[in-house]
C-alpha positions in Angstrom: 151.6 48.4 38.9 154.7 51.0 39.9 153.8 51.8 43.4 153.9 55.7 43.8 156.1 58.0 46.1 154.1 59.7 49.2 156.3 62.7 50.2 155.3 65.0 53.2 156.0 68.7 54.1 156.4 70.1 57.3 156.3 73.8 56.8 156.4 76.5 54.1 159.9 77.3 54.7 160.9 73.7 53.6 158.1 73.2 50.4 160.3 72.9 46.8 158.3 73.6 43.9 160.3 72.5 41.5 160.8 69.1 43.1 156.7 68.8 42.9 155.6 69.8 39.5 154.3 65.8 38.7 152.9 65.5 42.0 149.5 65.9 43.8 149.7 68.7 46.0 146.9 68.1 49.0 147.3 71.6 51.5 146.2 70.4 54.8 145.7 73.2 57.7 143.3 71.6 60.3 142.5 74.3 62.5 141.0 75.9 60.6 141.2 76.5 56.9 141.1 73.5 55.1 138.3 72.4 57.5 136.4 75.7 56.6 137.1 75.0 52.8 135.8 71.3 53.1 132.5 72.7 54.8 132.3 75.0 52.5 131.5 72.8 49.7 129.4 70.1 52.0 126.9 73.6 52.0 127.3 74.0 48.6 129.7 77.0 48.2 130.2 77.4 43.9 133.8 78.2 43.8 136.7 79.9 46.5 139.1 82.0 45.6 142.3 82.0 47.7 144.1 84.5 48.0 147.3 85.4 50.4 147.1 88.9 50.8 144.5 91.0 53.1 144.8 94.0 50.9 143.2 91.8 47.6 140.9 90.3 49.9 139.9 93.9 50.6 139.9 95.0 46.7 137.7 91.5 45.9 135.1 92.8 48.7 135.6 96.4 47.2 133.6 94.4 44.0 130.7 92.9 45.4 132.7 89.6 46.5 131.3 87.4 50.0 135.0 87.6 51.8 135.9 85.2 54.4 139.7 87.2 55.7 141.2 86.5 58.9 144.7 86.9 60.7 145.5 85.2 63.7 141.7 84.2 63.8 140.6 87.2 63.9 138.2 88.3 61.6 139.2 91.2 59.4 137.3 95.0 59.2 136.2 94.5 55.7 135.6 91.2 56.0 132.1 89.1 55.6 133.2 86.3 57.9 136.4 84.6 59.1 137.6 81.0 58.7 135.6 79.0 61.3 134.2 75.9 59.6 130.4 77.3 61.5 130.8 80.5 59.4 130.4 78.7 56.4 126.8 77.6 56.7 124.6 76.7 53.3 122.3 79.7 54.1 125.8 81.7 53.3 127.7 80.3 50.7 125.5 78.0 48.8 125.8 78.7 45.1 128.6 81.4 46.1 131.8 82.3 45.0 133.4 83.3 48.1 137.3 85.1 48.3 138.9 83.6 51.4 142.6 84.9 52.9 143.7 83.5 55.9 146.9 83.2 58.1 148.4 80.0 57.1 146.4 77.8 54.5 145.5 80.2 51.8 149.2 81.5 51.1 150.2 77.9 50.6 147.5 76.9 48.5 149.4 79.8 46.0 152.5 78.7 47.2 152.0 75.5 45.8 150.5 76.5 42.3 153.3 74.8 40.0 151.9 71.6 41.2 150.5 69.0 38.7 147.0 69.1 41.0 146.4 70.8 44.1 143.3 69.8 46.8 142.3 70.5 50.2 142.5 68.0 52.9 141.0 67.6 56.6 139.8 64.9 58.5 136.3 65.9 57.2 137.0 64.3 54.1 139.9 61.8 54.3 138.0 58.9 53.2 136.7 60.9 49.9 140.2 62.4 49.9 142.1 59.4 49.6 140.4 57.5 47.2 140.4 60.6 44.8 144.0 60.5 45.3 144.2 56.6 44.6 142.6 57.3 41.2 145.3 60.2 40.1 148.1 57.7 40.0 150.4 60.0 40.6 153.0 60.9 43.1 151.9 62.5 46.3 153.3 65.6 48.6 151.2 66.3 51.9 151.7 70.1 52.6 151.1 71.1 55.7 150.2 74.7 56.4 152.0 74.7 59.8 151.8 78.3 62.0 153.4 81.5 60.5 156.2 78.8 58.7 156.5 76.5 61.9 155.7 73.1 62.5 152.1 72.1 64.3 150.8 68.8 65.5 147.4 69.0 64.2 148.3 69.1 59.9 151.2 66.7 60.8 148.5 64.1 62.5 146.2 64.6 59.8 149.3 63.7 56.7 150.0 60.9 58.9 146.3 59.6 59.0 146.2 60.0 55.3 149.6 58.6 54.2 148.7 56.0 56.8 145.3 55.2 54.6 147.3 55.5 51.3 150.0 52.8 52.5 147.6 50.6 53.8 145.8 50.6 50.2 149.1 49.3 48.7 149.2 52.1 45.9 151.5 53.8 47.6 155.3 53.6 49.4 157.5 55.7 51.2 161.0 56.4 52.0 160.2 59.8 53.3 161.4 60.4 57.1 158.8 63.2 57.7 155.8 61.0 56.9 157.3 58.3 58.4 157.3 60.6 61.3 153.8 62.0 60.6 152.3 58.5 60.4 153.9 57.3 63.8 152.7 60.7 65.2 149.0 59.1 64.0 149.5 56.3 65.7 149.9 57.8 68.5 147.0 60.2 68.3 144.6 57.8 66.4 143.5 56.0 70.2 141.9 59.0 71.5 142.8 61.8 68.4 140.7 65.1 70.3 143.2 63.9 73.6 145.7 63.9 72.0 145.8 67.9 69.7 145.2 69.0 73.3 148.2 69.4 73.4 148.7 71.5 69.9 149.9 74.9 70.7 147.0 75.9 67.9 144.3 74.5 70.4 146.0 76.6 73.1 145.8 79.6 70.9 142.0 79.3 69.6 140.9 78.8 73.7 142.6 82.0 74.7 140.2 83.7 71.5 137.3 81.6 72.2 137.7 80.4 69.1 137.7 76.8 70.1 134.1 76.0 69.5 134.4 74.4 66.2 137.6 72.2 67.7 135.9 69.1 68.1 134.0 68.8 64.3 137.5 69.7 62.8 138.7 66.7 64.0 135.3 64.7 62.9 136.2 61.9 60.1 134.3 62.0 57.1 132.0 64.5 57.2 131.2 65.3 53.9 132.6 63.3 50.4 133.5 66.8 48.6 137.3 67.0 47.3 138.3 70.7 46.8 140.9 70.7 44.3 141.9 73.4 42.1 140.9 74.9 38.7 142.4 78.1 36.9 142.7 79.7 40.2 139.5 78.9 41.9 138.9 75.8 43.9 135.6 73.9 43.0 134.7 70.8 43.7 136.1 67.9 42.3 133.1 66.3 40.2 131.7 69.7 38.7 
């Protein structure tokens, strides 16, 4: 079996569509989107609808919509809730579809829409994740949201874990530097991985909020075995 090609993005600025079009597209954006979206589903959220921009965040919630918006983790005015993974809770969002808009993770899951499939990846659901992707067989880019189009430690550990879990289940190869980089970056991290995104600027950021409550579970492995992944605009979950 042809071995298939595990690419990795650093930042926005750098993503190609074009070069994509055949290839999984998983968005990852640990602190705290793709974590939020992952939890999201474990509680039994119907559908989400990213969107990119605060004002049609604000029209959705104009039409009865549950709107999860926030800018530099802040939740917005009109907004039902922000993006912390603890906002999400079943009482919320089960059986919901909810509109969600935030900084970083949502504008790339549109960014990325020419993509052959496009899914949501944290450490909550690597293991689930990566199997899922096993089964595609087809290429792979790891997209990580990054802050405001800059690099971030926490989404480049995460790729690394995963493209690290691909290799290792010989479906995969690489002659990509920046997951090269990104899995020796896990390597690094993987000994004592909450330690380590101590030192992500990120962390620094959601402290001087208090928004670092939901740090450590954003950085628990395998929480829940749901695979957001998107369909007609909407991501649902991957066995509906």
């Amino acid at each position: 079996m042809t071995k298939r090609k595990i690419e990795t993005c650093f930042s926005p600025v750098l993503y190609q569509p074009e070069e994509h079009m055949n290839s999984i597209v998983v968005i990852i954006d640990v602190l705290r989107a793709s974590s939020a979206i992952c939890t999201a589903f474990a509680n039994g959220a119907a559908a989400i609808l990213p969107v990119a921009d605060a004002d049609e965040a604000r029209l959705y919630k104009s039409k009865g919509y549950l709107v999860a918006a926030e800018r530099d983790g802040f939740v917005l005015d009109f907004a039902d809730f922000g993006n912390s993974p603890f906002n999400f809770t079943r009482e919320k969002v089960e059986g919901k579809t909810i509109v969600y808009s935030t900084t970083n993770g949502t504008g790339v899951i549109n960014q990325a829409s020419a993509a052959y499939a496009i899914a949501v990846g944290s450490f909550l659901n690597m293991k689930a994740l990566t199997e899922w992707i096993i089964r595609q067989e087809r290429d792979l880019l790891l997209f990580c949201a990054g802050w405001k189009n800059r690099f971030n430690l926490e989404d480049t550990v995460c790729a690394g874990a995963m493209a690290s879990k691909l290799m290792d289940s010989g479906s995969f190869t690489t002659i990509c530097d920046s997951t090269l980089a990104a899995m020796d970056l896990w390597t690094l991290a993987m000994p004592d991985l909450h330690a380590y995104i101590e030192k992500a600027a990120q962390r620094t950021r959601l402290r001087d909020k208090k928004l670092d409550d939901c740090l450590a579970f954003c950085l628990t492995v395998d929480f829940t075995e749901k695979v957001p992944v998107m369909k007609n605009g909407f991501l649902v979950d991957n066995i509906l």
